[in-house]
LUMMI-658446 format. One record per residue: x, y, z of N, C-alpha, C in turn. Coordinates in pm, 1 decimal, always signed. Layout:
BEGIN
<rec n_px="X" n_py="Y" n_pz="Z" ca_px="X" ca_py="Y" ca_pz="Z" c_px="X" c_py="Y" c_pz="Z"/>
...
END
This chain:
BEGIN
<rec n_px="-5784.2" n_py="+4184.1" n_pz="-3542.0" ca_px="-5765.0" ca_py="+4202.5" ca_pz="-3684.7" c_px="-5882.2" c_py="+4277.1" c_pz="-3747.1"/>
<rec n_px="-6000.3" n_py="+4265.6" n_pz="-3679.1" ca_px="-6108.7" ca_py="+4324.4" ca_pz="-3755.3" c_px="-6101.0" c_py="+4518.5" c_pz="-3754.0"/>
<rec n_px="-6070.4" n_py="+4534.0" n_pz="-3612.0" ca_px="-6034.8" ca_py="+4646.4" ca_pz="-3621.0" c_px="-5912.5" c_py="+4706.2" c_pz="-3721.6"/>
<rec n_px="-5820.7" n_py="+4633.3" n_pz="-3747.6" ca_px="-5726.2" ca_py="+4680.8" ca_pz="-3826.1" c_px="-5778.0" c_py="+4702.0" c_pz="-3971.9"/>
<rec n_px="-5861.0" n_py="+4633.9" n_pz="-4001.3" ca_px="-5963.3" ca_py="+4655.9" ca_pz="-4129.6" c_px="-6094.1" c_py="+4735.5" c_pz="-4153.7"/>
<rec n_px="-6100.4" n_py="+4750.9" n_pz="-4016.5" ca_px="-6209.2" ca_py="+4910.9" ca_pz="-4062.3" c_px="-6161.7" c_py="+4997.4" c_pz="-4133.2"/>
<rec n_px="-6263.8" n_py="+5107.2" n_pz="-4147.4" ca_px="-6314.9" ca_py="+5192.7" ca_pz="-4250.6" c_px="-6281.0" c_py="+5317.4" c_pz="-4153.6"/>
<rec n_px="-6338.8" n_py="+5293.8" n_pz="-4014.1" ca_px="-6311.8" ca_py="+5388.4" ca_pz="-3966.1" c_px="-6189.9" c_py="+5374.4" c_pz="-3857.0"/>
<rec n_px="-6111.2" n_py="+5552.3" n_pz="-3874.3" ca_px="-6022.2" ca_py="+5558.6" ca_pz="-3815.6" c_px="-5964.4" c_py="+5563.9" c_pz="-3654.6"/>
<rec n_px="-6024.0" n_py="+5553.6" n_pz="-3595.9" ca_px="-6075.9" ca_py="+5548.6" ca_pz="-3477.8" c_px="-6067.9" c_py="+5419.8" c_pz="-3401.3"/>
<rec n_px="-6118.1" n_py="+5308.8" n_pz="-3457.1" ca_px="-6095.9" ca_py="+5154.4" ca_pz="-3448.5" c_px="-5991.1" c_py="+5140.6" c_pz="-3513.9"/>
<rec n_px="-5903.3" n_py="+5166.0" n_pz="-3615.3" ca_px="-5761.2" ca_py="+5135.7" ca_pz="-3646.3" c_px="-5680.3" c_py="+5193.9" c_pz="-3541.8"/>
<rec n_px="-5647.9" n_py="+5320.2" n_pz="-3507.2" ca_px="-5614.2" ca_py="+5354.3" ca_pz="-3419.1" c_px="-5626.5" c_py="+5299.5" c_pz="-3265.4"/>
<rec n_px="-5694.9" n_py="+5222.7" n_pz="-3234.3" ca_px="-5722.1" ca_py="+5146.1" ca_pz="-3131.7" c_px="-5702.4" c_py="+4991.3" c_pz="-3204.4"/>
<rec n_px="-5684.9" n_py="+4998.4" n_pz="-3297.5" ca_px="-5657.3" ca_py="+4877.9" ca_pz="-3291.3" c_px="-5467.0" c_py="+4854.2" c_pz="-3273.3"/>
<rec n_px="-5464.1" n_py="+4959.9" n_pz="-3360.7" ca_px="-5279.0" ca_py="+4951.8" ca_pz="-3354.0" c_px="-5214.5" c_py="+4994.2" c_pz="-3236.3"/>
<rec n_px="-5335.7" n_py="+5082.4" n_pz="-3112.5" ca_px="-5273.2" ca_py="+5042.3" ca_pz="-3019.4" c_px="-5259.7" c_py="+4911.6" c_pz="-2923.7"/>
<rec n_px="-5359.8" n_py="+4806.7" n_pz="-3002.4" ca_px="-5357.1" ca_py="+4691.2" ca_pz="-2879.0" c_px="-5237.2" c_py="+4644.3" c_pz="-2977.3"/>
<rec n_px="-5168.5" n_py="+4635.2" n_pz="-3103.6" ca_px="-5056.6" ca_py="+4589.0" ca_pz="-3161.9" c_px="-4962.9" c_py="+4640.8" c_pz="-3096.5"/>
<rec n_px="-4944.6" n_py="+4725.4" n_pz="-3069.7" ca_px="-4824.6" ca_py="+4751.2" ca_pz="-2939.2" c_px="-4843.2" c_py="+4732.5" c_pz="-2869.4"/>
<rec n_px="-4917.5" n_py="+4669.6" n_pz="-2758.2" ca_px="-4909.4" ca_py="+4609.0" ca_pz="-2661.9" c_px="-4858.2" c_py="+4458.5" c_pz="-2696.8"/>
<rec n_px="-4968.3" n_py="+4397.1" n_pz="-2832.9" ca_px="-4888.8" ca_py="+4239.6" ca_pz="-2820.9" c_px="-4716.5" c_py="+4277.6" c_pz="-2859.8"/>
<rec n_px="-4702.5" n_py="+4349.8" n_pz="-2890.1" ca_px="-4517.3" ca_py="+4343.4" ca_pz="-2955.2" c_px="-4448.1" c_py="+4346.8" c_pz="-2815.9"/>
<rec n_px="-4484.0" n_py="+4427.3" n_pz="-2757.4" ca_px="-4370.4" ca_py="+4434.4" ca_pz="-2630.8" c_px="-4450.2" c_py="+4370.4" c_pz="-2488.8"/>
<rec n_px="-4517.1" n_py="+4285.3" n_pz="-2511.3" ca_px="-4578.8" ca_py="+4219.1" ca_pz="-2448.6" c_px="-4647.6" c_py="+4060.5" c_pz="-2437.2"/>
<rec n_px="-4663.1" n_py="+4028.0" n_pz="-2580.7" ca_px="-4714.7" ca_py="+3897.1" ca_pz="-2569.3" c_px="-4704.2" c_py="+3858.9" c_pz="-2746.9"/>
<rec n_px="-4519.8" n_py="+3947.7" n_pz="-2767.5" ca_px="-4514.5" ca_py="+3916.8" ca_pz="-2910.9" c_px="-4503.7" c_py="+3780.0" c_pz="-3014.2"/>
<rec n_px="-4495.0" n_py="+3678.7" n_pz="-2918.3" ca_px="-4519.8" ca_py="+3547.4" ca_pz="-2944.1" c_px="-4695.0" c_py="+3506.7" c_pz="-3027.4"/>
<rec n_px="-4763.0" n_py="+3598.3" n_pz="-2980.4" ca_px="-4872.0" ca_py="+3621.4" ca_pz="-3048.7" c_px="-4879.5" c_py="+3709.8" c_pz="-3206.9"/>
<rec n_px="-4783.0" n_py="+3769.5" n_pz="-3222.7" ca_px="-4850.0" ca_py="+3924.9" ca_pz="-3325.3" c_px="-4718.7" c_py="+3848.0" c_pz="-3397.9"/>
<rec n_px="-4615.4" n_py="+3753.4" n_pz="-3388.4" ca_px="-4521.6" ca_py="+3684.3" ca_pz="-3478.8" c_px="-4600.6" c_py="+3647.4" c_pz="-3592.4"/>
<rec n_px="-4715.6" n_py="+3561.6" n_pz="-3584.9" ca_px="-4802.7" ca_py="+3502.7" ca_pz="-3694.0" c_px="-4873.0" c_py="+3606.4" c_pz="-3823.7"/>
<rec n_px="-4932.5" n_py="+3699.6" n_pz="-3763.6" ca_px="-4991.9" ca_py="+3781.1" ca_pz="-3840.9" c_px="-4928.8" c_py="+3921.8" c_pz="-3870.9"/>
<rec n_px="-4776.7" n_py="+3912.1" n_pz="-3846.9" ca_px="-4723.2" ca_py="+4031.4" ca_pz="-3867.9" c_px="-4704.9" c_py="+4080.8" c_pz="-4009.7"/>
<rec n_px="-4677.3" n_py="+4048.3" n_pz="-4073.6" ca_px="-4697.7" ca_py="+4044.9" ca_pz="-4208.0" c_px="-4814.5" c_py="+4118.0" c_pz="-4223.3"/>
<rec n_px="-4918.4" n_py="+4060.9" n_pz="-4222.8" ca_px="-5076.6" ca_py="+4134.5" ca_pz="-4256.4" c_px="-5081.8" c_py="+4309.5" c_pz="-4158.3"/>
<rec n_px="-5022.0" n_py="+4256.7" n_pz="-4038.4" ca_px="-5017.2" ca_py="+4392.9" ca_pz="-3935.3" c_px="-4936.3" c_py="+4515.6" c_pz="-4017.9"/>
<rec n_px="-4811.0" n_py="+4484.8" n_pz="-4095.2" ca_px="-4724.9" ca_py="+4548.7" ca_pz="-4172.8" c_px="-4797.5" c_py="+4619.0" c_pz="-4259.4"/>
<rec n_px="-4871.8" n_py="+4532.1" n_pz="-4320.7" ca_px="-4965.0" ca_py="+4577.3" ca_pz="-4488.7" c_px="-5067.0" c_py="+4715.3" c_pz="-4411.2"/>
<rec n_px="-5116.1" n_py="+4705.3" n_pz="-4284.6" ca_px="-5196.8" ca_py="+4800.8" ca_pz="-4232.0" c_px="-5097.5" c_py="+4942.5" c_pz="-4182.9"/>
<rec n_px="-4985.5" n_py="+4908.5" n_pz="-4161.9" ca_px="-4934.3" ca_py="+5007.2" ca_pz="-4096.3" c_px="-4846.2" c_py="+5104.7" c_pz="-4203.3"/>
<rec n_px="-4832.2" n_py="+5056.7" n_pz="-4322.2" ca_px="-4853.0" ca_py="+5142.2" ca_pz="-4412.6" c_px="-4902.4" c_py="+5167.9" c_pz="-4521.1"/>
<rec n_px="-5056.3" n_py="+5135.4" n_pz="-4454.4" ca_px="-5165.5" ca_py="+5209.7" ca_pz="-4544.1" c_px="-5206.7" c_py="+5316.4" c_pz="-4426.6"/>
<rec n_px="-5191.6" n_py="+5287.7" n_pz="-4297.1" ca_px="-5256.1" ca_py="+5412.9" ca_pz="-4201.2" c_px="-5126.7" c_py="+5493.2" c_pz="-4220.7"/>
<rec n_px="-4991.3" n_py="+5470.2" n_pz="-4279.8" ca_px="-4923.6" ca_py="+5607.5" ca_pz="-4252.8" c_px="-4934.4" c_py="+5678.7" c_pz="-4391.2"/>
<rec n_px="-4987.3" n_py="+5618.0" n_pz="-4463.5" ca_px="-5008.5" ca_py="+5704.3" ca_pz="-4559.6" c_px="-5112.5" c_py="+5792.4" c_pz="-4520.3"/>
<rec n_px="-5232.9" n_py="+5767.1" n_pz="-4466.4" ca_px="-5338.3" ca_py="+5846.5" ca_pz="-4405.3" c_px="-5305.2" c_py="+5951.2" c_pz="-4386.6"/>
<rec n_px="-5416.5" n_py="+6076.2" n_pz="-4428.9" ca_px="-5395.5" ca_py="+6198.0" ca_pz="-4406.2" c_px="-5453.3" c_py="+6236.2" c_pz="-4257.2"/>
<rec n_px="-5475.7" n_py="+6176.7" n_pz="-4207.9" ca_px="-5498.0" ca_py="+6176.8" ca_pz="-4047.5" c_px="-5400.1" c_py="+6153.5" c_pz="-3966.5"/>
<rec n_px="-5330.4" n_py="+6264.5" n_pz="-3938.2" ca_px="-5194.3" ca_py="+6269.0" ca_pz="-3853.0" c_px="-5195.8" c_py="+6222.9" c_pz="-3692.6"/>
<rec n_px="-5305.7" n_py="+6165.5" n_pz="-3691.6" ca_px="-5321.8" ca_py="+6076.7" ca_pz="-3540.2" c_px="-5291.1" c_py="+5940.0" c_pz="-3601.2"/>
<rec n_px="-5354.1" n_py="+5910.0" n_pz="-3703.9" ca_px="-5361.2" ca_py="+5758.1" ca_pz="-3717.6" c_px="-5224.0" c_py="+5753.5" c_pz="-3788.6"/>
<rec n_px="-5148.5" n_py="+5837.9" n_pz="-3876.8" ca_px="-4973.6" ca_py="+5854.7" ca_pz="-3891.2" c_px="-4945.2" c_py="+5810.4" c_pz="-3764.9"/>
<rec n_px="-4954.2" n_py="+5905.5" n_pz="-3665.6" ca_px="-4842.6" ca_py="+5908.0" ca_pz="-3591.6" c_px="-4848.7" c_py="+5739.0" c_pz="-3460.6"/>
<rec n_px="-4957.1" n_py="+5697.8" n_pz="-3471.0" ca_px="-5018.2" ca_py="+5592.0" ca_pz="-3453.5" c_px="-4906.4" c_py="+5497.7" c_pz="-3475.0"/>
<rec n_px="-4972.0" n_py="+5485.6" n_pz="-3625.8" ca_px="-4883.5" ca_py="+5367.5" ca_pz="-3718.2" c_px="-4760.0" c_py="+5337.6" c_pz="-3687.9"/>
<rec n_px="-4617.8" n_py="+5464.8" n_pz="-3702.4" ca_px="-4512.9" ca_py="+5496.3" ca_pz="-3672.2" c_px="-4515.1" c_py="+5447.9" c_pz="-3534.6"/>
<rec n_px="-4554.1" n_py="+5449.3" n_pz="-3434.2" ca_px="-4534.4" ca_py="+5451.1" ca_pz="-3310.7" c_px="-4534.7" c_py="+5293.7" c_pz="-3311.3"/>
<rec n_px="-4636.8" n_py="+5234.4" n_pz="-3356.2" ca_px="-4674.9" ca_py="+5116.4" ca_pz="-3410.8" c_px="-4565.5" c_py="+4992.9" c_pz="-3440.9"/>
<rec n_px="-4539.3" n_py="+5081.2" n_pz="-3563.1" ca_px="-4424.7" ca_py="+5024.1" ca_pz="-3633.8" c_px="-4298.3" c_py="+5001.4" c_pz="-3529.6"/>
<rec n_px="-4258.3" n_py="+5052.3" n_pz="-3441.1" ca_px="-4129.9" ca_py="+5049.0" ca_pz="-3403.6" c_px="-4121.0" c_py="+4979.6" c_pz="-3279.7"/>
<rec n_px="-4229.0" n_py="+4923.6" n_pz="-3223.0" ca_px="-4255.6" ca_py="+4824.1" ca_pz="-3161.6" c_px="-4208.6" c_py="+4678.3" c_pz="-3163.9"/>
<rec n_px="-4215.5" n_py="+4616.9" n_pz="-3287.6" ca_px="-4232.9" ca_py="+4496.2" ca_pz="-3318.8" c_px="-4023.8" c_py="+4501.8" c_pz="-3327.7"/>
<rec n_px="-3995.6" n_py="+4603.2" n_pz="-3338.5" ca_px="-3829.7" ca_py="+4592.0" ca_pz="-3314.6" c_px="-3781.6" c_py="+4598.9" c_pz="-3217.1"/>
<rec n_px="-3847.8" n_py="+4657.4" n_pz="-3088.7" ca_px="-3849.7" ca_py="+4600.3" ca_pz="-2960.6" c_px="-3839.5" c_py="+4488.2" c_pz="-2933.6"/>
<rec n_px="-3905.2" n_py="+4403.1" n_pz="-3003.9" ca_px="-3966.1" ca_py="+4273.1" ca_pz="-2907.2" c_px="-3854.6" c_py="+4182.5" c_pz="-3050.8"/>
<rec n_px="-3815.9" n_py="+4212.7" n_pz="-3122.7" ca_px="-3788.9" ca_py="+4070.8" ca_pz="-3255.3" c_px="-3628.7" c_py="+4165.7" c_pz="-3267.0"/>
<rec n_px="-3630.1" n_py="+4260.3" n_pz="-3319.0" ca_px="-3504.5" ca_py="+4328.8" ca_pz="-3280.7" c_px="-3432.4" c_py="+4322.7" c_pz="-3446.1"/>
<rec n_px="-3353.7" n_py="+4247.2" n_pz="-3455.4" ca_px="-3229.4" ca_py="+4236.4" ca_pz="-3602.4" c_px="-3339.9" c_py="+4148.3" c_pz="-3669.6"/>
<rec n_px="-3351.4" n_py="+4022.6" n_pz="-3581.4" ca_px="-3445.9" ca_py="+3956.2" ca_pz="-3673.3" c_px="-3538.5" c_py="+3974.7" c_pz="-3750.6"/>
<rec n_px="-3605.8" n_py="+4089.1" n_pz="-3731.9" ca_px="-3714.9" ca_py="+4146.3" ca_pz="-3827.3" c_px="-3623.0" c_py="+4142.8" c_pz="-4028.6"/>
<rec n_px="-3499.0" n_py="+4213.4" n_pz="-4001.2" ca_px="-3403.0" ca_py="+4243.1" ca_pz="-4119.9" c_px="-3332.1" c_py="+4136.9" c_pz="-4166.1"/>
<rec n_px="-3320.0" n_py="+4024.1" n_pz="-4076.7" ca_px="-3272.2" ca_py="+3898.8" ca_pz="-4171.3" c_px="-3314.8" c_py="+3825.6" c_pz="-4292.4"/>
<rec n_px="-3266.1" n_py="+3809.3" n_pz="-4410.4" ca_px="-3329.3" ca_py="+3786.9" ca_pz="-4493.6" c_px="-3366.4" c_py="+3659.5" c_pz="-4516.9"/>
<rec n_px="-3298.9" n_py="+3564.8" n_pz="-4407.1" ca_px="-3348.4" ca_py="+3438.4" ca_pz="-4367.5" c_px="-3485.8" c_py="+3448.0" c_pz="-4305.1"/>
<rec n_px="-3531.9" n_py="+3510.1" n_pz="-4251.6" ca_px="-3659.8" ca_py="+3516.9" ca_pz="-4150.4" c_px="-3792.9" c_py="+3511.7" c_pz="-4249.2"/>
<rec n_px="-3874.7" n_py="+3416.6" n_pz="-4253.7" ca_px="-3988.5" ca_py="+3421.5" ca_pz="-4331.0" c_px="-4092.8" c_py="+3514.9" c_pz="-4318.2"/>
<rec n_px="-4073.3" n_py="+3541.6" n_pz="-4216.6" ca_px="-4136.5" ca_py="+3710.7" ca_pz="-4213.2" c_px="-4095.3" c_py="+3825.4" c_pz="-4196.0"/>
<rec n_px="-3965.5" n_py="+3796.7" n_pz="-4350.1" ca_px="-3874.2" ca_py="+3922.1" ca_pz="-4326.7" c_px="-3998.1" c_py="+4057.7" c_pz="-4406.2"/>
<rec n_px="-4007.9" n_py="+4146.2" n_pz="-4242.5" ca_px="-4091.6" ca_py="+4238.6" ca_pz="-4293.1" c_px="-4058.6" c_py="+4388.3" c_pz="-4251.5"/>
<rec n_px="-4129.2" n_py="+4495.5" n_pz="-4274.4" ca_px="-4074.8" ca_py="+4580.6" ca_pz="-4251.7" c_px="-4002.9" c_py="+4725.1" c_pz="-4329.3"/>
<rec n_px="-3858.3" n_py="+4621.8" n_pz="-4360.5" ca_px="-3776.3" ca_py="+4635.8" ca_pz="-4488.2" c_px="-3874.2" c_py="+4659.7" c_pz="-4639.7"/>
<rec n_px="-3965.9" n_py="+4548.9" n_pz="-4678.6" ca_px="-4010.3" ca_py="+4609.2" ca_pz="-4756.2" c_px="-4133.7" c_py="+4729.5" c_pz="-4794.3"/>
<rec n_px="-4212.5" n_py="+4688.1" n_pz="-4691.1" ca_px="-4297.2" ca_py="+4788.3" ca_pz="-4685.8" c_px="-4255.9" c_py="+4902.4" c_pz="-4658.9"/>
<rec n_px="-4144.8" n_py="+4962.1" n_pz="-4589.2" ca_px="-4101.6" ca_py="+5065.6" ca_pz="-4639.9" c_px="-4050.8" c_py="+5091.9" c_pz="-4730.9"/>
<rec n_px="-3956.6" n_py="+5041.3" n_pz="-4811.9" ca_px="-3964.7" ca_py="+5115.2" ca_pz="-4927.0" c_px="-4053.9" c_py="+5097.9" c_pz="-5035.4"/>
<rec n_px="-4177.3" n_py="+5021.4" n_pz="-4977.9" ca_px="-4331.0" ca_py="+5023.4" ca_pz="-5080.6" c_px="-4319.1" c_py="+5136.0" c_pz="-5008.2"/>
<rec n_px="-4358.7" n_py="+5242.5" n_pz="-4898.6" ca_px="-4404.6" ca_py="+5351.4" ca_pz="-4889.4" c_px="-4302.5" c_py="+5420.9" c_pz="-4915.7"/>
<rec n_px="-4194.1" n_py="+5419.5" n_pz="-4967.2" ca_px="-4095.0" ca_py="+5532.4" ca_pz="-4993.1" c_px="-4012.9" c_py="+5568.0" c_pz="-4904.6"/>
<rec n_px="-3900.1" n_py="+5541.5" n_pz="-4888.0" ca_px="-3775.1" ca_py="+5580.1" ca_pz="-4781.0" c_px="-3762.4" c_py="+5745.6" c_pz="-4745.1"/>
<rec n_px="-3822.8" n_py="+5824.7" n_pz="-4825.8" ca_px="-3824.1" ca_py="+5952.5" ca_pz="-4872.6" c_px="-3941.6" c_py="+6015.7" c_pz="-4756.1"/>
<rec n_px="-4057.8" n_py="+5950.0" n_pz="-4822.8" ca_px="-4143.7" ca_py="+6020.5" ca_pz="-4804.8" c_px="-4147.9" c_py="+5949.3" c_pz="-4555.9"/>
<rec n_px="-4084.8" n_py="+5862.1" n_pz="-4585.1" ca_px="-4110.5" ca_py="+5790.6" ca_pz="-4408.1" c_px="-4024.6" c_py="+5904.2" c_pz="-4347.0"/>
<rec n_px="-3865.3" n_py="+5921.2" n_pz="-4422.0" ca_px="-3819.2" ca_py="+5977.7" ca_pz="-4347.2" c_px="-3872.2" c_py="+6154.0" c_pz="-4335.2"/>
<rec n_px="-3921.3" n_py="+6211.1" n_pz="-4405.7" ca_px="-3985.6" ca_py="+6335.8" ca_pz="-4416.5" c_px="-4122.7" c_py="+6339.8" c_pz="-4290.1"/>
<rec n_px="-4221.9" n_py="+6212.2" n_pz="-4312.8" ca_px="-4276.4" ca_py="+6210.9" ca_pz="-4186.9" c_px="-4175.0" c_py="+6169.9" c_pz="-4046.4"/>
<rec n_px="-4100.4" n_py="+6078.2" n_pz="-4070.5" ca_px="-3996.9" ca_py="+6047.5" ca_pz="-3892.1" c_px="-4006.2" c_py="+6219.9" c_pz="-3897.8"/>
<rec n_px="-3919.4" n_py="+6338.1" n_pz="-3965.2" ca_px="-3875.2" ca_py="+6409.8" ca_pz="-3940.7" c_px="-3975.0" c_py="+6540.2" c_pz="-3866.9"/>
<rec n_px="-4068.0" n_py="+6506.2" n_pz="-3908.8" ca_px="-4206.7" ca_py="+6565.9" ca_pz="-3826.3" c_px="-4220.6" c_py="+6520.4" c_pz="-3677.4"/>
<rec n_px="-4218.6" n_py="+6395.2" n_pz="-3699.1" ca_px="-4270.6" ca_py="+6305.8" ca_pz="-3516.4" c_px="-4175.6" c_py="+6378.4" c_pz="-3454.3"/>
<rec n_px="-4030.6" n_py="+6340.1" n_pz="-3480.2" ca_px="-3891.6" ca_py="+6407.8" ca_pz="-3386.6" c_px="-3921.9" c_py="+6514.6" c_pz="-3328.7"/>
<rec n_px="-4032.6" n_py="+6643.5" n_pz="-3384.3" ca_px="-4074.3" ca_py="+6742.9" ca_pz="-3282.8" c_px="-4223.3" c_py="+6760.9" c_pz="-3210.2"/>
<rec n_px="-4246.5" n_py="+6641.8" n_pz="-3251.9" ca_px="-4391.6" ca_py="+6630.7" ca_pz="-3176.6" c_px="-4368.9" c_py="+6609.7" c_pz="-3057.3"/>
<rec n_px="-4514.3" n_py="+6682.8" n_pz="-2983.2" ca_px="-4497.8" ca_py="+6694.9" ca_pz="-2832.8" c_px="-4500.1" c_py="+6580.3" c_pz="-2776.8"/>
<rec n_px="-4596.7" n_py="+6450.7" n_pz="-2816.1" ca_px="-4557.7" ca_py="+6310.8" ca_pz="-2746.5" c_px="-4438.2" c_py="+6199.0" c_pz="-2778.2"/>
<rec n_px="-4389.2" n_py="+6257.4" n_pz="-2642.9" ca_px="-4222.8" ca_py="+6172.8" ca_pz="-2577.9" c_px="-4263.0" c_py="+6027.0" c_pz="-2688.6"/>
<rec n_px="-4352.6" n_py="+5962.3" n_pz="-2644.1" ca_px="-4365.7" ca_py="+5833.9" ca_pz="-2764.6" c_px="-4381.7" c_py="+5836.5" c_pz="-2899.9"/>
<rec n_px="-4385.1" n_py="+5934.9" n_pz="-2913.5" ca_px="-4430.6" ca_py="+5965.8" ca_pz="-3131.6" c_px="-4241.4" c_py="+6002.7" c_pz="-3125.9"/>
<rec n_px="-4204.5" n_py="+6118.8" n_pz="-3038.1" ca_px="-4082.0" ca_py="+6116.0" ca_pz="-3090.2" c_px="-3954.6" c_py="+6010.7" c_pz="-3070.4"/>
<rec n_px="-3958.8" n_py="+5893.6" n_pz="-2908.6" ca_px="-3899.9" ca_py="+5797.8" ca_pz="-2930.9" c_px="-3946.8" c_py="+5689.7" c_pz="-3056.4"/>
<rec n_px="-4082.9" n_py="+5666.1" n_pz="-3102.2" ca_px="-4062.7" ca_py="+5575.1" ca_pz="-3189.8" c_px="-3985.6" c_py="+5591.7" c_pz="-3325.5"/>
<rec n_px="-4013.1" n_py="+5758.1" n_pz="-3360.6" ca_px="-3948.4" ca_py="+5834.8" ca_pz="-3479.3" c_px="-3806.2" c_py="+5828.1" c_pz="-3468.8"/>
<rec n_px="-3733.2" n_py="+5846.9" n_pz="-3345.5" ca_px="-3589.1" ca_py="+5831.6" ca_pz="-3306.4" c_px="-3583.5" c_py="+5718.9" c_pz="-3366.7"/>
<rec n_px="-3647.2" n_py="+5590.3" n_pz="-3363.5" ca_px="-3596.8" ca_py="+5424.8" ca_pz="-3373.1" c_px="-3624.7" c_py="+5357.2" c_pz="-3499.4"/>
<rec n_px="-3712.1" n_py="+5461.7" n_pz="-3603.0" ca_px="-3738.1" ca_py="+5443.5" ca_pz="-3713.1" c_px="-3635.8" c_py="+5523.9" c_pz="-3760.0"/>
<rec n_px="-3576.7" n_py="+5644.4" n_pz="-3727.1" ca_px="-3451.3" ca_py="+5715.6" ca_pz="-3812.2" c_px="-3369.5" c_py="+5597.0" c_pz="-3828.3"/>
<rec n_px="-3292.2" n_py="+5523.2" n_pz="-3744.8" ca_px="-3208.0" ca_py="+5441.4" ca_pz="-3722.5" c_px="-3221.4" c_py="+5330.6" c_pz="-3769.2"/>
<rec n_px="-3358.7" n_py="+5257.2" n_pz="-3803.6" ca_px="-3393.9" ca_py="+5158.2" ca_pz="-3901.8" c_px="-3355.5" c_py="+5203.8" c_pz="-4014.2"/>
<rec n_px="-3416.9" n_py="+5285.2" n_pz="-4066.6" ca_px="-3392.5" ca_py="+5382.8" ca_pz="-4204.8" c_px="-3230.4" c_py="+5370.2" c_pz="-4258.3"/>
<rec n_px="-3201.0" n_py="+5463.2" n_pz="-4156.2" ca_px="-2997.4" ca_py="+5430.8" ca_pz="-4207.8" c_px="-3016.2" c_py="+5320.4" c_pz="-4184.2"/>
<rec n_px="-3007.5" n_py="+5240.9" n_pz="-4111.9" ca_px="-2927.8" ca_py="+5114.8" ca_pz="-4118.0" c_px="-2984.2" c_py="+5080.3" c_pz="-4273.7"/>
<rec n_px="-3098.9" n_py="+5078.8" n_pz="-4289.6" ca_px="-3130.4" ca_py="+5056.9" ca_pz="-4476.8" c_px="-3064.1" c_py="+5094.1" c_pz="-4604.0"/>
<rec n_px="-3040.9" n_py="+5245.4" n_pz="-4552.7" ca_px="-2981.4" ca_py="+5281.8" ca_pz="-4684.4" c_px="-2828.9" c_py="+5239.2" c_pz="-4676.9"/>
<rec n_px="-2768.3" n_py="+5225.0" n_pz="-4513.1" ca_px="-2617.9" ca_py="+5214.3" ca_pz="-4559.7" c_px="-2592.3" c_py="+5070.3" c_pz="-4578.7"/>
<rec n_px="-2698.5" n_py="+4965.6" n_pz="-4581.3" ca_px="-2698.4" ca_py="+4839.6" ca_pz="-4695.2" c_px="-2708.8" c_py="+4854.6" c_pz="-4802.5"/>
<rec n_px="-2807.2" n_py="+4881.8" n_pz="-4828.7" ca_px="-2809.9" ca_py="+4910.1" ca_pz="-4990.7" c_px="-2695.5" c_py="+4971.1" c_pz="-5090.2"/>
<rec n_px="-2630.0" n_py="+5121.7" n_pz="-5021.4" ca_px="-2526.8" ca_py="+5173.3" ca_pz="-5035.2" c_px="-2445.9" c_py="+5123.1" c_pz="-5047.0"/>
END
């Protein structure tokens, strides 16, 4: 967690990569503090540092690996996700997904693939 609260980008970025490891790995751990993990992952995609973006995103689409629908139930006390994106804007995520989709790393563009598909599934609720 401390890393996720630096200043510098470099230790966030390493930090959000050991958060993908606990998600698809030892997500019984990163269940507790996901919430707080959420609040970081979009403040680094707002970042104008398109490593620590593409980071975040990659980040983000992890924890739906490992928790899956449950993340979107509105029963789930750590229904998360859902809102912090549209605190960062449905607009502005999908305009960055639409960047990752041609980035050269196979993992920036599968996580961007799995965030498109979060996304709709959002709007055609709301809709």
């Amino acid at each position: 967690m401390e890393g996720l609260e630096s200043k510098d980008w470099l230790k966030i970025c390493d930090s959000l990569n050991d958060v993908r490891q606990l998600a698809l790995f030892h997500s019984e751990l990163l269940l507790p503090i996901l919430e707080m993990v959420n609040m970081v992952l979009v403040k680094a995609m707002k970042n104008p540092s398109s490593v620590l973006c593409k980071t975040a995103i990659m980040a983000a689409s992890d924890p739906f690996k490992s928790f899956g629908d449950k993340l979107l139930e509105a029963s789930t006390p750590n229904d998360v996700e859902t809102g912090e994106m549209r605190e960062y804007g449905l607009v502005s995520l999908v305009q960055t997904l639409a960047k990752l989709l041609k980035d050269r790393l196979l993992k920036a563009r599968e996580a961007a693939r799995g965030m498109v598909l979060l996304v709709y599934k959002l709007v055609m609720e709301d809709g």
